[in-house]
N, C-alpha and C positions, 0 to 999 in steps of 0.2 A: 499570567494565569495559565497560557498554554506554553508547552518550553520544547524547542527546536534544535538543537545545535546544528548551525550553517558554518561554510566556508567562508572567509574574508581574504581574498587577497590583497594585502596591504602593503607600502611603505612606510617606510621611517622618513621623515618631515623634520626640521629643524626651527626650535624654538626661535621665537625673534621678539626683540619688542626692551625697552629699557628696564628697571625692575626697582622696587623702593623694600627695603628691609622694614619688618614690623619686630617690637621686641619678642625672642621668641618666650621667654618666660619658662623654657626646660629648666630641668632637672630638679625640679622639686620632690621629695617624697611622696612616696606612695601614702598617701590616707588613709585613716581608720573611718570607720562607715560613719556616716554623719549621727549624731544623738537623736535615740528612737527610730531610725530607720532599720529595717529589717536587714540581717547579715543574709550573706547570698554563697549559700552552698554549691560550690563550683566542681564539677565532676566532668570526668574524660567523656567527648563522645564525637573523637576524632574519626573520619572517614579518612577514606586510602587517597582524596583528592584533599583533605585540610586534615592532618592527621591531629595538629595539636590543637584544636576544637574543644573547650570547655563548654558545657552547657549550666542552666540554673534555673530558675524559676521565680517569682515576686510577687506577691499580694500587694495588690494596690486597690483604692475605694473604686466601687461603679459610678457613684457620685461623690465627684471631689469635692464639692459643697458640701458630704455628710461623711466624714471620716472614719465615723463610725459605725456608718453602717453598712452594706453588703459589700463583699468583697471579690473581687475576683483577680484570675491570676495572669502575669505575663512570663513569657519561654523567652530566655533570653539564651544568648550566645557569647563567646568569648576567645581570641587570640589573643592570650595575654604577652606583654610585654618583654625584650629579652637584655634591652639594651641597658647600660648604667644611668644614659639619662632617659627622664621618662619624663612625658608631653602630657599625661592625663588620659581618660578613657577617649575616642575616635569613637563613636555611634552613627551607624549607618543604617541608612533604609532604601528600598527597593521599588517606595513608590507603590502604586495601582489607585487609590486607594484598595487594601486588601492585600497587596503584595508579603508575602514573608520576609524575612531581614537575616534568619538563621545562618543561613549556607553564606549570606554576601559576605558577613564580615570573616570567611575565609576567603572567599574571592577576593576580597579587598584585601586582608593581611598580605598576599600570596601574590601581589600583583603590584603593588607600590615596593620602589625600590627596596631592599631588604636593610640600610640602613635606618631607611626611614619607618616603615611599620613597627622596626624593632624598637621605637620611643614609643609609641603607644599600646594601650589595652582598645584593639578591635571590638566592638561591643555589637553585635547585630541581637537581633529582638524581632515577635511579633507582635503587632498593635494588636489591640483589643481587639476578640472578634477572630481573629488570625490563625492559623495554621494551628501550634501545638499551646495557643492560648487557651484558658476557659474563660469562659462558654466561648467555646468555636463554631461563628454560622454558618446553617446552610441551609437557607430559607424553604427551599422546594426543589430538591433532589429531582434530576432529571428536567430541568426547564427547558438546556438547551438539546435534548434528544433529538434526532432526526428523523424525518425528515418536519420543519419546521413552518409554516406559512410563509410563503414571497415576502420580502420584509418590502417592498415595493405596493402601496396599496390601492391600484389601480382599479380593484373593484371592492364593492363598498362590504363584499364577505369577505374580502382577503383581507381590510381593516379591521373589521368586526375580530376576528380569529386570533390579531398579530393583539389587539386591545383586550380580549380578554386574558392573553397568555398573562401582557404588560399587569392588569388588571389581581392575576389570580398570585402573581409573586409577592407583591404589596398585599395580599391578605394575606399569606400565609407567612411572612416575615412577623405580621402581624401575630398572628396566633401561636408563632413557636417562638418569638423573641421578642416577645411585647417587653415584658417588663425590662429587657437591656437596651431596646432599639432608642429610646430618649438619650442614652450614654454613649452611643457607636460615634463618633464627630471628631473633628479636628483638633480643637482646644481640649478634646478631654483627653487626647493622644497627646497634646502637648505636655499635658498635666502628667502622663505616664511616663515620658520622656522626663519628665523631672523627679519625679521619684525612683526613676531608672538614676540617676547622677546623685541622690541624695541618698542610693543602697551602694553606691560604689563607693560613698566616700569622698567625689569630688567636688568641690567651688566651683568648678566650672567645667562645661561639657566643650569636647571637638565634635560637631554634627556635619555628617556627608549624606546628602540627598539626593537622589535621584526622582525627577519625574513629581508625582505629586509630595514623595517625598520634600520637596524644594518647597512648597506650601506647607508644608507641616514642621518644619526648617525656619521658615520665616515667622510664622506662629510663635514656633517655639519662645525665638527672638523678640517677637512684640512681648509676650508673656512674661519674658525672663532674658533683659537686656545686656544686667550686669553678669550671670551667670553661663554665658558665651564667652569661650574662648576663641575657636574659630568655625567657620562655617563654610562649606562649601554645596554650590547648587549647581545641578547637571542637569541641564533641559529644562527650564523653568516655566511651571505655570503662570499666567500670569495673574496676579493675586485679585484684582478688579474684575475680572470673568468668573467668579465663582457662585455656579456650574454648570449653568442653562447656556450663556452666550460663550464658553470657550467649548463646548464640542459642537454648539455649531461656525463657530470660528475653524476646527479642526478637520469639520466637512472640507472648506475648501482647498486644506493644503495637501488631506490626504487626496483628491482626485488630481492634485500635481504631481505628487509622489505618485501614485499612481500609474499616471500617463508619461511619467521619468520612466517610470518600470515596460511600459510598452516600446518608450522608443528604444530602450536597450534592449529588448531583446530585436527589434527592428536593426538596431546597428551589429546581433550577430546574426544575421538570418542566415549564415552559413551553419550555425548549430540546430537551428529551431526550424527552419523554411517558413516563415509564418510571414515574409513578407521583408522587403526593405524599408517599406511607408509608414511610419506611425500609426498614422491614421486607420490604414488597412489594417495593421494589428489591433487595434482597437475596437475596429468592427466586428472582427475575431474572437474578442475576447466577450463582448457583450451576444455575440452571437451563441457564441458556449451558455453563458448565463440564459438568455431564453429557453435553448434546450432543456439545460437543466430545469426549467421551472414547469417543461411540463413533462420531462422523465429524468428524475434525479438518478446520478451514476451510482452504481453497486447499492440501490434503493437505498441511501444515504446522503448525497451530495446533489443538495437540491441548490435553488438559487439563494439560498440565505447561507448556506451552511460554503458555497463557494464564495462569498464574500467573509465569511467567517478564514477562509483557509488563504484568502490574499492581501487581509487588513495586515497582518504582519509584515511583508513585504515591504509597507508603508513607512513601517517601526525602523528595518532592519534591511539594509540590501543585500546584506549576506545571505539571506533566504532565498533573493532573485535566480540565482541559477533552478533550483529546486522545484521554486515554482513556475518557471519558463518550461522545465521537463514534462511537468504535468498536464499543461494548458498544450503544449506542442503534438505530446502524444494523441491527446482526447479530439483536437481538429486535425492534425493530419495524418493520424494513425486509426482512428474513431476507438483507441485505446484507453479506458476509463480507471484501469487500476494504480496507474501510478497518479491521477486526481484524488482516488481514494486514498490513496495512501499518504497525499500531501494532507486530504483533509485531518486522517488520524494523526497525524507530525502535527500540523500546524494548528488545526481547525477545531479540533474536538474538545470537549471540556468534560474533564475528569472531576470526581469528589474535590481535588484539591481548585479547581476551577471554578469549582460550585461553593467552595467558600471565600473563594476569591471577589468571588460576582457579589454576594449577598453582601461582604462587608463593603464591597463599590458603591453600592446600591443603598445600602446604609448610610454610610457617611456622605455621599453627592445628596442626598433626598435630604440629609438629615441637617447639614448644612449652612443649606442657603436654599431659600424661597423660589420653588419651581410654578411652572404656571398648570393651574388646575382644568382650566378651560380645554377640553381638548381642542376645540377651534383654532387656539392659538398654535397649538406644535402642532395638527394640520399646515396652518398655515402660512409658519416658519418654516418648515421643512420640508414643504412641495415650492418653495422660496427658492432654498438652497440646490433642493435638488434639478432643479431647472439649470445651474450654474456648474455644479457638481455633481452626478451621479452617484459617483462609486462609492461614497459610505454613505450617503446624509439618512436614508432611511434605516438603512441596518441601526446608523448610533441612533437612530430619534428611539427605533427600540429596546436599545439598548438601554437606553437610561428613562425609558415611558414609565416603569414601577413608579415613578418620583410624582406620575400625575396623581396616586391614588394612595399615596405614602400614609399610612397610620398614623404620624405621630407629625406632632408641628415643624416648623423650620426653623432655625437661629440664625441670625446677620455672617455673612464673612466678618471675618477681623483687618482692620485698617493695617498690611503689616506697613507701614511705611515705619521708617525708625533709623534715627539720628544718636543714638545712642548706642552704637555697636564698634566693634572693632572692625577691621577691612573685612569683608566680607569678599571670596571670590566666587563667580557665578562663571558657568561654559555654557553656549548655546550655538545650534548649530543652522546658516539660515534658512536652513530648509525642512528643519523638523517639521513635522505634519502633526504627532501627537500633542505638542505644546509650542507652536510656533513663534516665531523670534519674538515677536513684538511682545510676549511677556518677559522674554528675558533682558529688554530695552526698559518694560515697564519696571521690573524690579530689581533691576541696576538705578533709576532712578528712584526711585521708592527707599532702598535702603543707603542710606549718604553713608559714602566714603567705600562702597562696595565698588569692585573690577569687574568688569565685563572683558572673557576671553572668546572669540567669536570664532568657529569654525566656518568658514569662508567658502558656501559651497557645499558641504554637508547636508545631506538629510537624514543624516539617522539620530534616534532617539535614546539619549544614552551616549556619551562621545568619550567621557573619558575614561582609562583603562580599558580599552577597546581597540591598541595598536595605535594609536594617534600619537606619536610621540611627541610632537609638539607642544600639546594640550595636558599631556601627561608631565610635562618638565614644570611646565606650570604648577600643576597639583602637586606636584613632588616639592619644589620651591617652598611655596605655602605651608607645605604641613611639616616639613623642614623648619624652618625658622620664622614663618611668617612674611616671606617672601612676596611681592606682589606688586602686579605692572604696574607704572608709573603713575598711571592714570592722565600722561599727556597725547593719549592715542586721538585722534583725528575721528571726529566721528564719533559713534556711541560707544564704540568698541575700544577697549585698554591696549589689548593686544589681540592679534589674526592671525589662525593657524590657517596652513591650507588643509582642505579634505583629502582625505586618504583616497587612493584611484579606483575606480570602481572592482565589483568581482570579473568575473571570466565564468566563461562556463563550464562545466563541468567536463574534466578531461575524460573519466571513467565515474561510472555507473559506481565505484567503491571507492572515490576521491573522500580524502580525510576530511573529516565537520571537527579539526580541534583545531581552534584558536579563542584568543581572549575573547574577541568581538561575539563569537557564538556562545560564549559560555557567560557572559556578562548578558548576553538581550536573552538568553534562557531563563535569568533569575531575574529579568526585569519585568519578563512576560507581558503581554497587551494590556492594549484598553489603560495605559495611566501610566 
């Protein structure tokens, strides 16, 4: 939802691991659109970064139980196909929930080997709710404006303040999206996803997800087993945590990311001075945080909004340089404009952030079953945060709208599912946003699925991001069907190693282009 381009200094890694061929089933014809599905007027609307960029649009029901009745539309996208054989439409998503899918599936055409994209029709899309979808939400404009209340609720008005904000989102979603907010969810994205596949024409979908994308992927797949072709999952949710216990699961891995982020800038404290002891930078860092809470920098960057501006971090260590600048300047310079200016980079949420959040906020609430009590998320997450500081309070309100949600809750779906083709799944074991163990859980969950493990890793989001390891993988799969043996040792098929960390920044006008920034820009936070 907020988009950065950072530096990545990276290597190239070399695949490993044995490999079992699946049939690949190319070269079939192009299809005519399925009977009564709606044709999809496809038109230019190439940028100077994905020039051959088709764009379209699609009526689909609000309620797929009433086909009949209201309707609304999805913004689709399109890198069509160049090659003579052709693999079927590629459908990717970018996750949040809320994420856009538009711009990926040029990032995606643009970024898998050029033989390989050229078998498929790239299809990105915004779910329901979404960017250039209608109705596009945005529940209450200006929620997250600064400067914000201590997302820390150590006195029982700085609760009061943080619960009424959680309190006033949830009514106004309410009153400006009653009638769609019962249809904002998962399974009715999945339903979309199929009428996305049954306006192209095809028997079967290739689906690429990232992030909660990968639950709405596995969805897809419980819902419509036979009409997968292949599937791939990047950082996966884990489908059993849905959606109160996996971001408090996610408290504890972001304050390891976190404190990975402290000791490295500790391991260069010849660029930063902040200290060679972890520890001491650390003290450093929450010491900046108090100040901020009782004089927020350039009257903006108070203590919620500096936890806003280093969650990413978390996502992405390519931001790490950027944000060691800012944090280095403000304690040992008592220089606050480059804090500012990390917050408007990283931190700040624009209209496209605000419809981001609302349809987050939509779909987690709408769901699965949050707890109403506020007692309880008191006292879960003065739990957590005794363990973990550095996000547990921000997410608890983050996602607090869910305790006063308008509309009822629906069950997660069981994805577990025996009835799929190989499925490949990447995760990385230090992701913080979606941590391993769902991507253990839903390598087991879906039989006959790969697990390719990035070894050391913690960024969110792993492949097409300079990994080449992980990338030879993906390129294998979507190739021919390609895919590890599955006699890896352990839970894992196959183990790339992690790419080496960044450096810091040599100048002040050091380049932000690489895949890995231009990929965690369109993946943006929080999912």
């Amino acid at each position: 939802m907020r988009h950065r381009a950072a530096v990545l200094c990276g290597a190239a890694v070399i695949a490993a691991g044995a490999v079992t061929a699946v049939p690949a089933e190319a070269g079939a014809p192009r299809p005519a659109a399925a009977p009564g599905a709606p044709a999809l007027d496809w038109r230019a609307c190439g940028t100077a970064d994905y020039p051959t960029l088709q764009c379209a649009s699609l009526t689909v029901p609000l309620d797929h139980a009433r086909p009949e009745g209201r309707r609304i539309t999805l913004a689709l996208s399109r890198v069509p196909h160049t090659a003579a054989t052709y693999q079927g439409p590629l459908l990717v998503n970018p996750g949040g929930p809320g994420g856009s899918g538009l711009t990926l599936a040029g990032f995606v055409a643009s970024s898998l080997p050029e033989e390989v994209a050229a078998q498929y029709d790239v299809i990105g899309f915004d779910p329901r709710g979404v960017g250039r979808s209608e109705p596009a939400l945005n529940c209450r404009p200006g929620h997250f404006a600064p400067v914000r209340p201590d997302s820390l609720p150590a006195a029982e008005a700085v609760e009061k303040a943080n619960l009424a904000r959680a309190r006033s989102f949830a009514e106004a979603c309410g009153e400006k999206h009653g009638d769609v907010l019962p249809y904002i969810d998962t399974v009715s994205a999945a339903r979309d996803v199929d009428a996305i596949r049954a306006a192209l024409g095809a028997r079967q979908v290739n689906y690429f997800g990232y992030s909660y994308g990968t639950y709405l992927g596995a969805v897809y797949a419980k819902l419509y087993p036979d009409r997968v072709r292949r599937l791939v999952l990047d950082s996966v949710v884990d489908p059993t945590e849905v959606w109160h216990d996996s971001n408090l699961a996610q408290d504890l891995v972001f304050n390891d990311r976190h404190r990975a982020f402290l000791a490295w800038i500790a391991r260069h404290d010849a660029a930063y001075g902040l200290g060679t002891d972890p520890e001491r930078v650390e003290a450093a860092w929450y010491a900046m945080r108090a100040a901020l809470a009782k004089e927020p920098a350039g009257g903006k960057v108070g203590a919620a909004e500096l936890e806003d501006t280093f969650i990413p971090g978390g996502y992405y260590n390519g931001y790490w340089p950027y944000l060691a600048e800012a944090f280095a300047a403000y304690v040992t310079d008592a220089d606050s404009g480059p804090l500012v200016e990390a917050y408007d980079n990283f931190g700040a949420v624009d209209a496209s952030g605000e419809n981001g959040y609302s349809v987050y906020a939509s779909v987690q609430c709408r769901d699965a079953a949050w707890p109403r009590d506020w007692d309880r998320w008191r006292e879960d997450n003065w739990d957590v945060y005794e363990k973990a500081p550095f996000m547990a309070w921000n997410n608890a309100w983050y996602n607090a709208p869910c305790a006063f949600w308008p509309t009822g809750s629906l069950r997660p779906v069981d994805v577990a599912n025996d009835a799929l083709p190989p499925a490949l799944l990447f995760q990385a074991t230090g992701d913080a946003a979606t941590p391993y163990e769902g991507g253990v859980t839903a390598h087991r969950l879906l039989r006959g699925s790969r697990l390719v493990v990035e070894e050391g890793g913690g960024n969110h989001g792993i492949t097409l991001s300079g990994n080449t390891c992980l990338d030879e993988h993906l390129a294998a799969y979507l190739a021919d069907g390609t895919v590890p043996d599955g006699a890896g040792t352990g839970e894992a098929d196959a183990v790339c190693p992690a790419l080496p960390e960044p450096k810091p920044l040599e100048s002040k006008a050091a380049s932000t282009s690489s895949r890995g920034s231009t990929l965690h820009g369109l993946l943006g936070f929080r999912g």
